[in-house]
N, C-alpha and C positions, 0 to 999 in steps of 0.2 A: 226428227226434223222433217218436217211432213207438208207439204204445199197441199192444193187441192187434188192434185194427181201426180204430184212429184214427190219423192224423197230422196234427201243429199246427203250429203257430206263432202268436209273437205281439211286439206292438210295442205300445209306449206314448211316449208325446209331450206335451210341456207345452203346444204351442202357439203360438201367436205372442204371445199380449197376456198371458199367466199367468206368474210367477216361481216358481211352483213347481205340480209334478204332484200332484195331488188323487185321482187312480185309483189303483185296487189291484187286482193280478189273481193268480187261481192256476191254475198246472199241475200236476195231480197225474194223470198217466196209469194209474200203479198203485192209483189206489182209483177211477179215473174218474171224477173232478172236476175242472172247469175253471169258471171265477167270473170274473165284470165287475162291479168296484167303485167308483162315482164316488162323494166324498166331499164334502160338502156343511158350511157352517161357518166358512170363511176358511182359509186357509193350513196350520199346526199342525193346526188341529181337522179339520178336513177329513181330513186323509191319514192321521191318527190313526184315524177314525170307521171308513172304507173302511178301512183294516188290519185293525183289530179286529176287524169283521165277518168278513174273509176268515179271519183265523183261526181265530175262535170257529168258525165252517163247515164251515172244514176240519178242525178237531179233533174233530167231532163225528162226519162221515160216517168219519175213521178209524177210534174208537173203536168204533162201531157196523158196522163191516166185518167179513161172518162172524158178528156176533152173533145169537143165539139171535133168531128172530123175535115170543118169545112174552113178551121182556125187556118188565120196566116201564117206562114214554115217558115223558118230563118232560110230555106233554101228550099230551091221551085220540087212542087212534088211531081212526083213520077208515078202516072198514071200505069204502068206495067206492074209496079209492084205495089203489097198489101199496104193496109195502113202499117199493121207491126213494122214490116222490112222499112216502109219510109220512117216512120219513128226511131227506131234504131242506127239506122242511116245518118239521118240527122243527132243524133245523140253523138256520133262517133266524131261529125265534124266540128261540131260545138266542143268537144270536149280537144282537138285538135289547136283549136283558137287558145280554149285557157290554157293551154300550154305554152303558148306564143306568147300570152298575156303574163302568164309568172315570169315566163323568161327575160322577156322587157323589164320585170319589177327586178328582177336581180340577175346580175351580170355572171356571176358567179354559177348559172344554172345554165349559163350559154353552151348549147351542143345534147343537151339530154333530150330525151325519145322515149318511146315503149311502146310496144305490140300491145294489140288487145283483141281477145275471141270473146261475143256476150252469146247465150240463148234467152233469147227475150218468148215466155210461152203465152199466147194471148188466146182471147177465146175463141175465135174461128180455124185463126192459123199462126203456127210459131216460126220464127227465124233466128235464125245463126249469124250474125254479125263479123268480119274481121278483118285486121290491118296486122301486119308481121308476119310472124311463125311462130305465133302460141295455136296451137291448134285445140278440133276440135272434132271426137271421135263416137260413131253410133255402134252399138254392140246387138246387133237384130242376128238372133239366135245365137251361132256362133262366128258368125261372120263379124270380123272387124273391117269398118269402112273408116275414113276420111272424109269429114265433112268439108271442113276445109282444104285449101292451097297452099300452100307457105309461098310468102313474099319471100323468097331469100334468094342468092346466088346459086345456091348447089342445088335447090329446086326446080333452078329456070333449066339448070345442065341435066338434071335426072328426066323432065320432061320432054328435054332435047333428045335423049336416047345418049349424053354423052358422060353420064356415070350413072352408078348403080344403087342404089340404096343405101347398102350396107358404105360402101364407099363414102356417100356424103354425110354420113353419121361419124367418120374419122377424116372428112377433111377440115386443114387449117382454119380454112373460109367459114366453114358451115355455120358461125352464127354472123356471117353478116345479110342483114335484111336489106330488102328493096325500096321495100315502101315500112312505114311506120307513123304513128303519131305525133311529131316531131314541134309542132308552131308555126310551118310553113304554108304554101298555099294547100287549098281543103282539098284531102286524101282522097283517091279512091277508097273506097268500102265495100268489099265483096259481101254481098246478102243473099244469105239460100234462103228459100220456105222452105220449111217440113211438115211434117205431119206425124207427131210423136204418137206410138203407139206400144197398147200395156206388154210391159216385161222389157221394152226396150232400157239400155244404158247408157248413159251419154258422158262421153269425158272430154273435159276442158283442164289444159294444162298447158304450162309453159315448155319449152326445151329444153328446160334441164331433164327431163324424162326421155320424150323418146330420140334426143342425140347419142344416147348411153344405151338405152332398153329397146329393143327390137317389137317391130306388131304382135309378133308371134306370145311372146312374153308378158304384152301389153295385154292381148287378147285373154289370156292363161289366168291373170288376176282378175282382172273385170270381170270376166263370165265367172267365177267362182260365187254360186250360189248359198254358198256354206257361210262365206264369211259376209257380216257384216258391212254397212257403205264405210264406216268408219273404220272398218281393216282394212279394205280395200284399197282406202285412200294412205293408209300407212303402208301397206305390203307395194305399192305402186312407188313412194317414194323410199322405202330400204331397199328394190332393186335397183334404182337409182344410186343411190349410193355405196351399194354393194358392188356397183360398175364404176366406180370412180367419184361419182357427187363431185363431177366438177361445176357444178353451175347451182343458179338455185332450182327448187323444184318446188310446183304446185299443181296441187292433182284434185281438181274438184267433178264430183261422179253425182250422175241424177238416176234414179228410176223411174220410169213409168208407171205408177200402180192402178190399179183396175181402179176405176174412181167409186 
């Protein structure tokens, strides 16, 4: 599975304790988008919220593919950042409304939410999109980074200096989010530019991975040059679930290849 300079793969998993998957993801190598969706809500509402989003997302950056740069934006653009990051941006809030919008259509969806991390790769410059704590990680040699923040409570406290890593990986709290997608007023959306470069690995996944799986472990699979993106993406969620599989889990992984 092969872009013009990416290759993926990707797994998803309910877990051990969940009856049903709450994630939603996309591959779309021909517009360069790829999206991590945990759904938030209960069962129904959940996987509902995280679809919607993905496709509200992904209907947007298609529409917008080749469009005139000088088109009218459903929201004012921001002369700081690229076209990509404002496209994305915009994708996130749009897709925030149709949530608002299904929720108005059925009562019964009242309260559902989802995280969402995209890499959107375009031809100058690529960005990283996100709202929650689906995160969204670069593997540049052996160095594991964090692209993303997590919107969450035990993140504001680990930044604080007032817990420790491993600590918010086993607190009560740890999946509750700050911000998310939700149908309310239009979200902040944190957008990094990058600059993908060959042999880099990129992982996008939701929390059910690394609240269970530490970096160090995270880093150990992904750099694993031996295996395939398609074991990768399995061995990523059997440590997950080898640690408990209390959540769902999706682990979708890009390379870089020398074009």
């Amino acid at each position: 599975m092969t872009a013009t300079s990416f290759s993926w793969s990707v797994g998803s998993d309910p877990g051990l304790r969940r009856s049903s998957n709450e994630d939603s993801y996309c591959t779309r190598p021909d517009l360069g988008l790829y999206i991590v969706a945990d759904g938030m809500g209960g069962h129904v509402a959940g996987e509902v919220a995280s679809r919607v989003a993905v496709e509200a997302i992904q209907a947007f950056i298609q529409e917008t593919a080749g469009a005139d740069k000088n088109r009218t934006w459903p929201f004012p653009f921001e002369p700081a950042l690229s076209w990509e990051a404002n496209r994305l941006k915009a994708a996130f809030r749009l897709a925030n409304r149709r949530i608002g919008s299904t929720i108005a259509d059925s009562q019964d969806l009242r309260g559902m939410a989802t995280t969402a991390s995209a890499l959107l790769v375009g031809a100058d410059v690529s960005c990283v999109g996100h709202v929650g704590d689906s995160r969204v990680y670069v593997l540049r040699g052996n160095r594991l980074e964090q692209i993303t923040h997590d919107h969450s409570w035990v993140e504001e406290q680990v930044r604080a200096g007032a817990m420790s890593p491993t600590a918010a990986r086993q607190h009560p709290w740890r999946n509750v989010v700050t911000r998310a997608l939700s149908g309310g007023d239009d979200p902040e959306v944190d957008v990094t530019e990058i600059q993908p470069l060959s042999g880099e690995r990129y992982l996008l996944c939701s929390d059910g991975l690394f609240t269970v799986v530490g970096d160090e472990r995270i880093s150990e699979i992904l750099g694993d040059r031996n295996s395939s993106l398609e074991q990768v993406c399995a061995r990523l969620i059997d440590a997950a679930n080898n640690a408990g599989g209390p959540d769902n889990i999706t682990t979708l992984v890009l390379q870089v290849d020398v074009p």
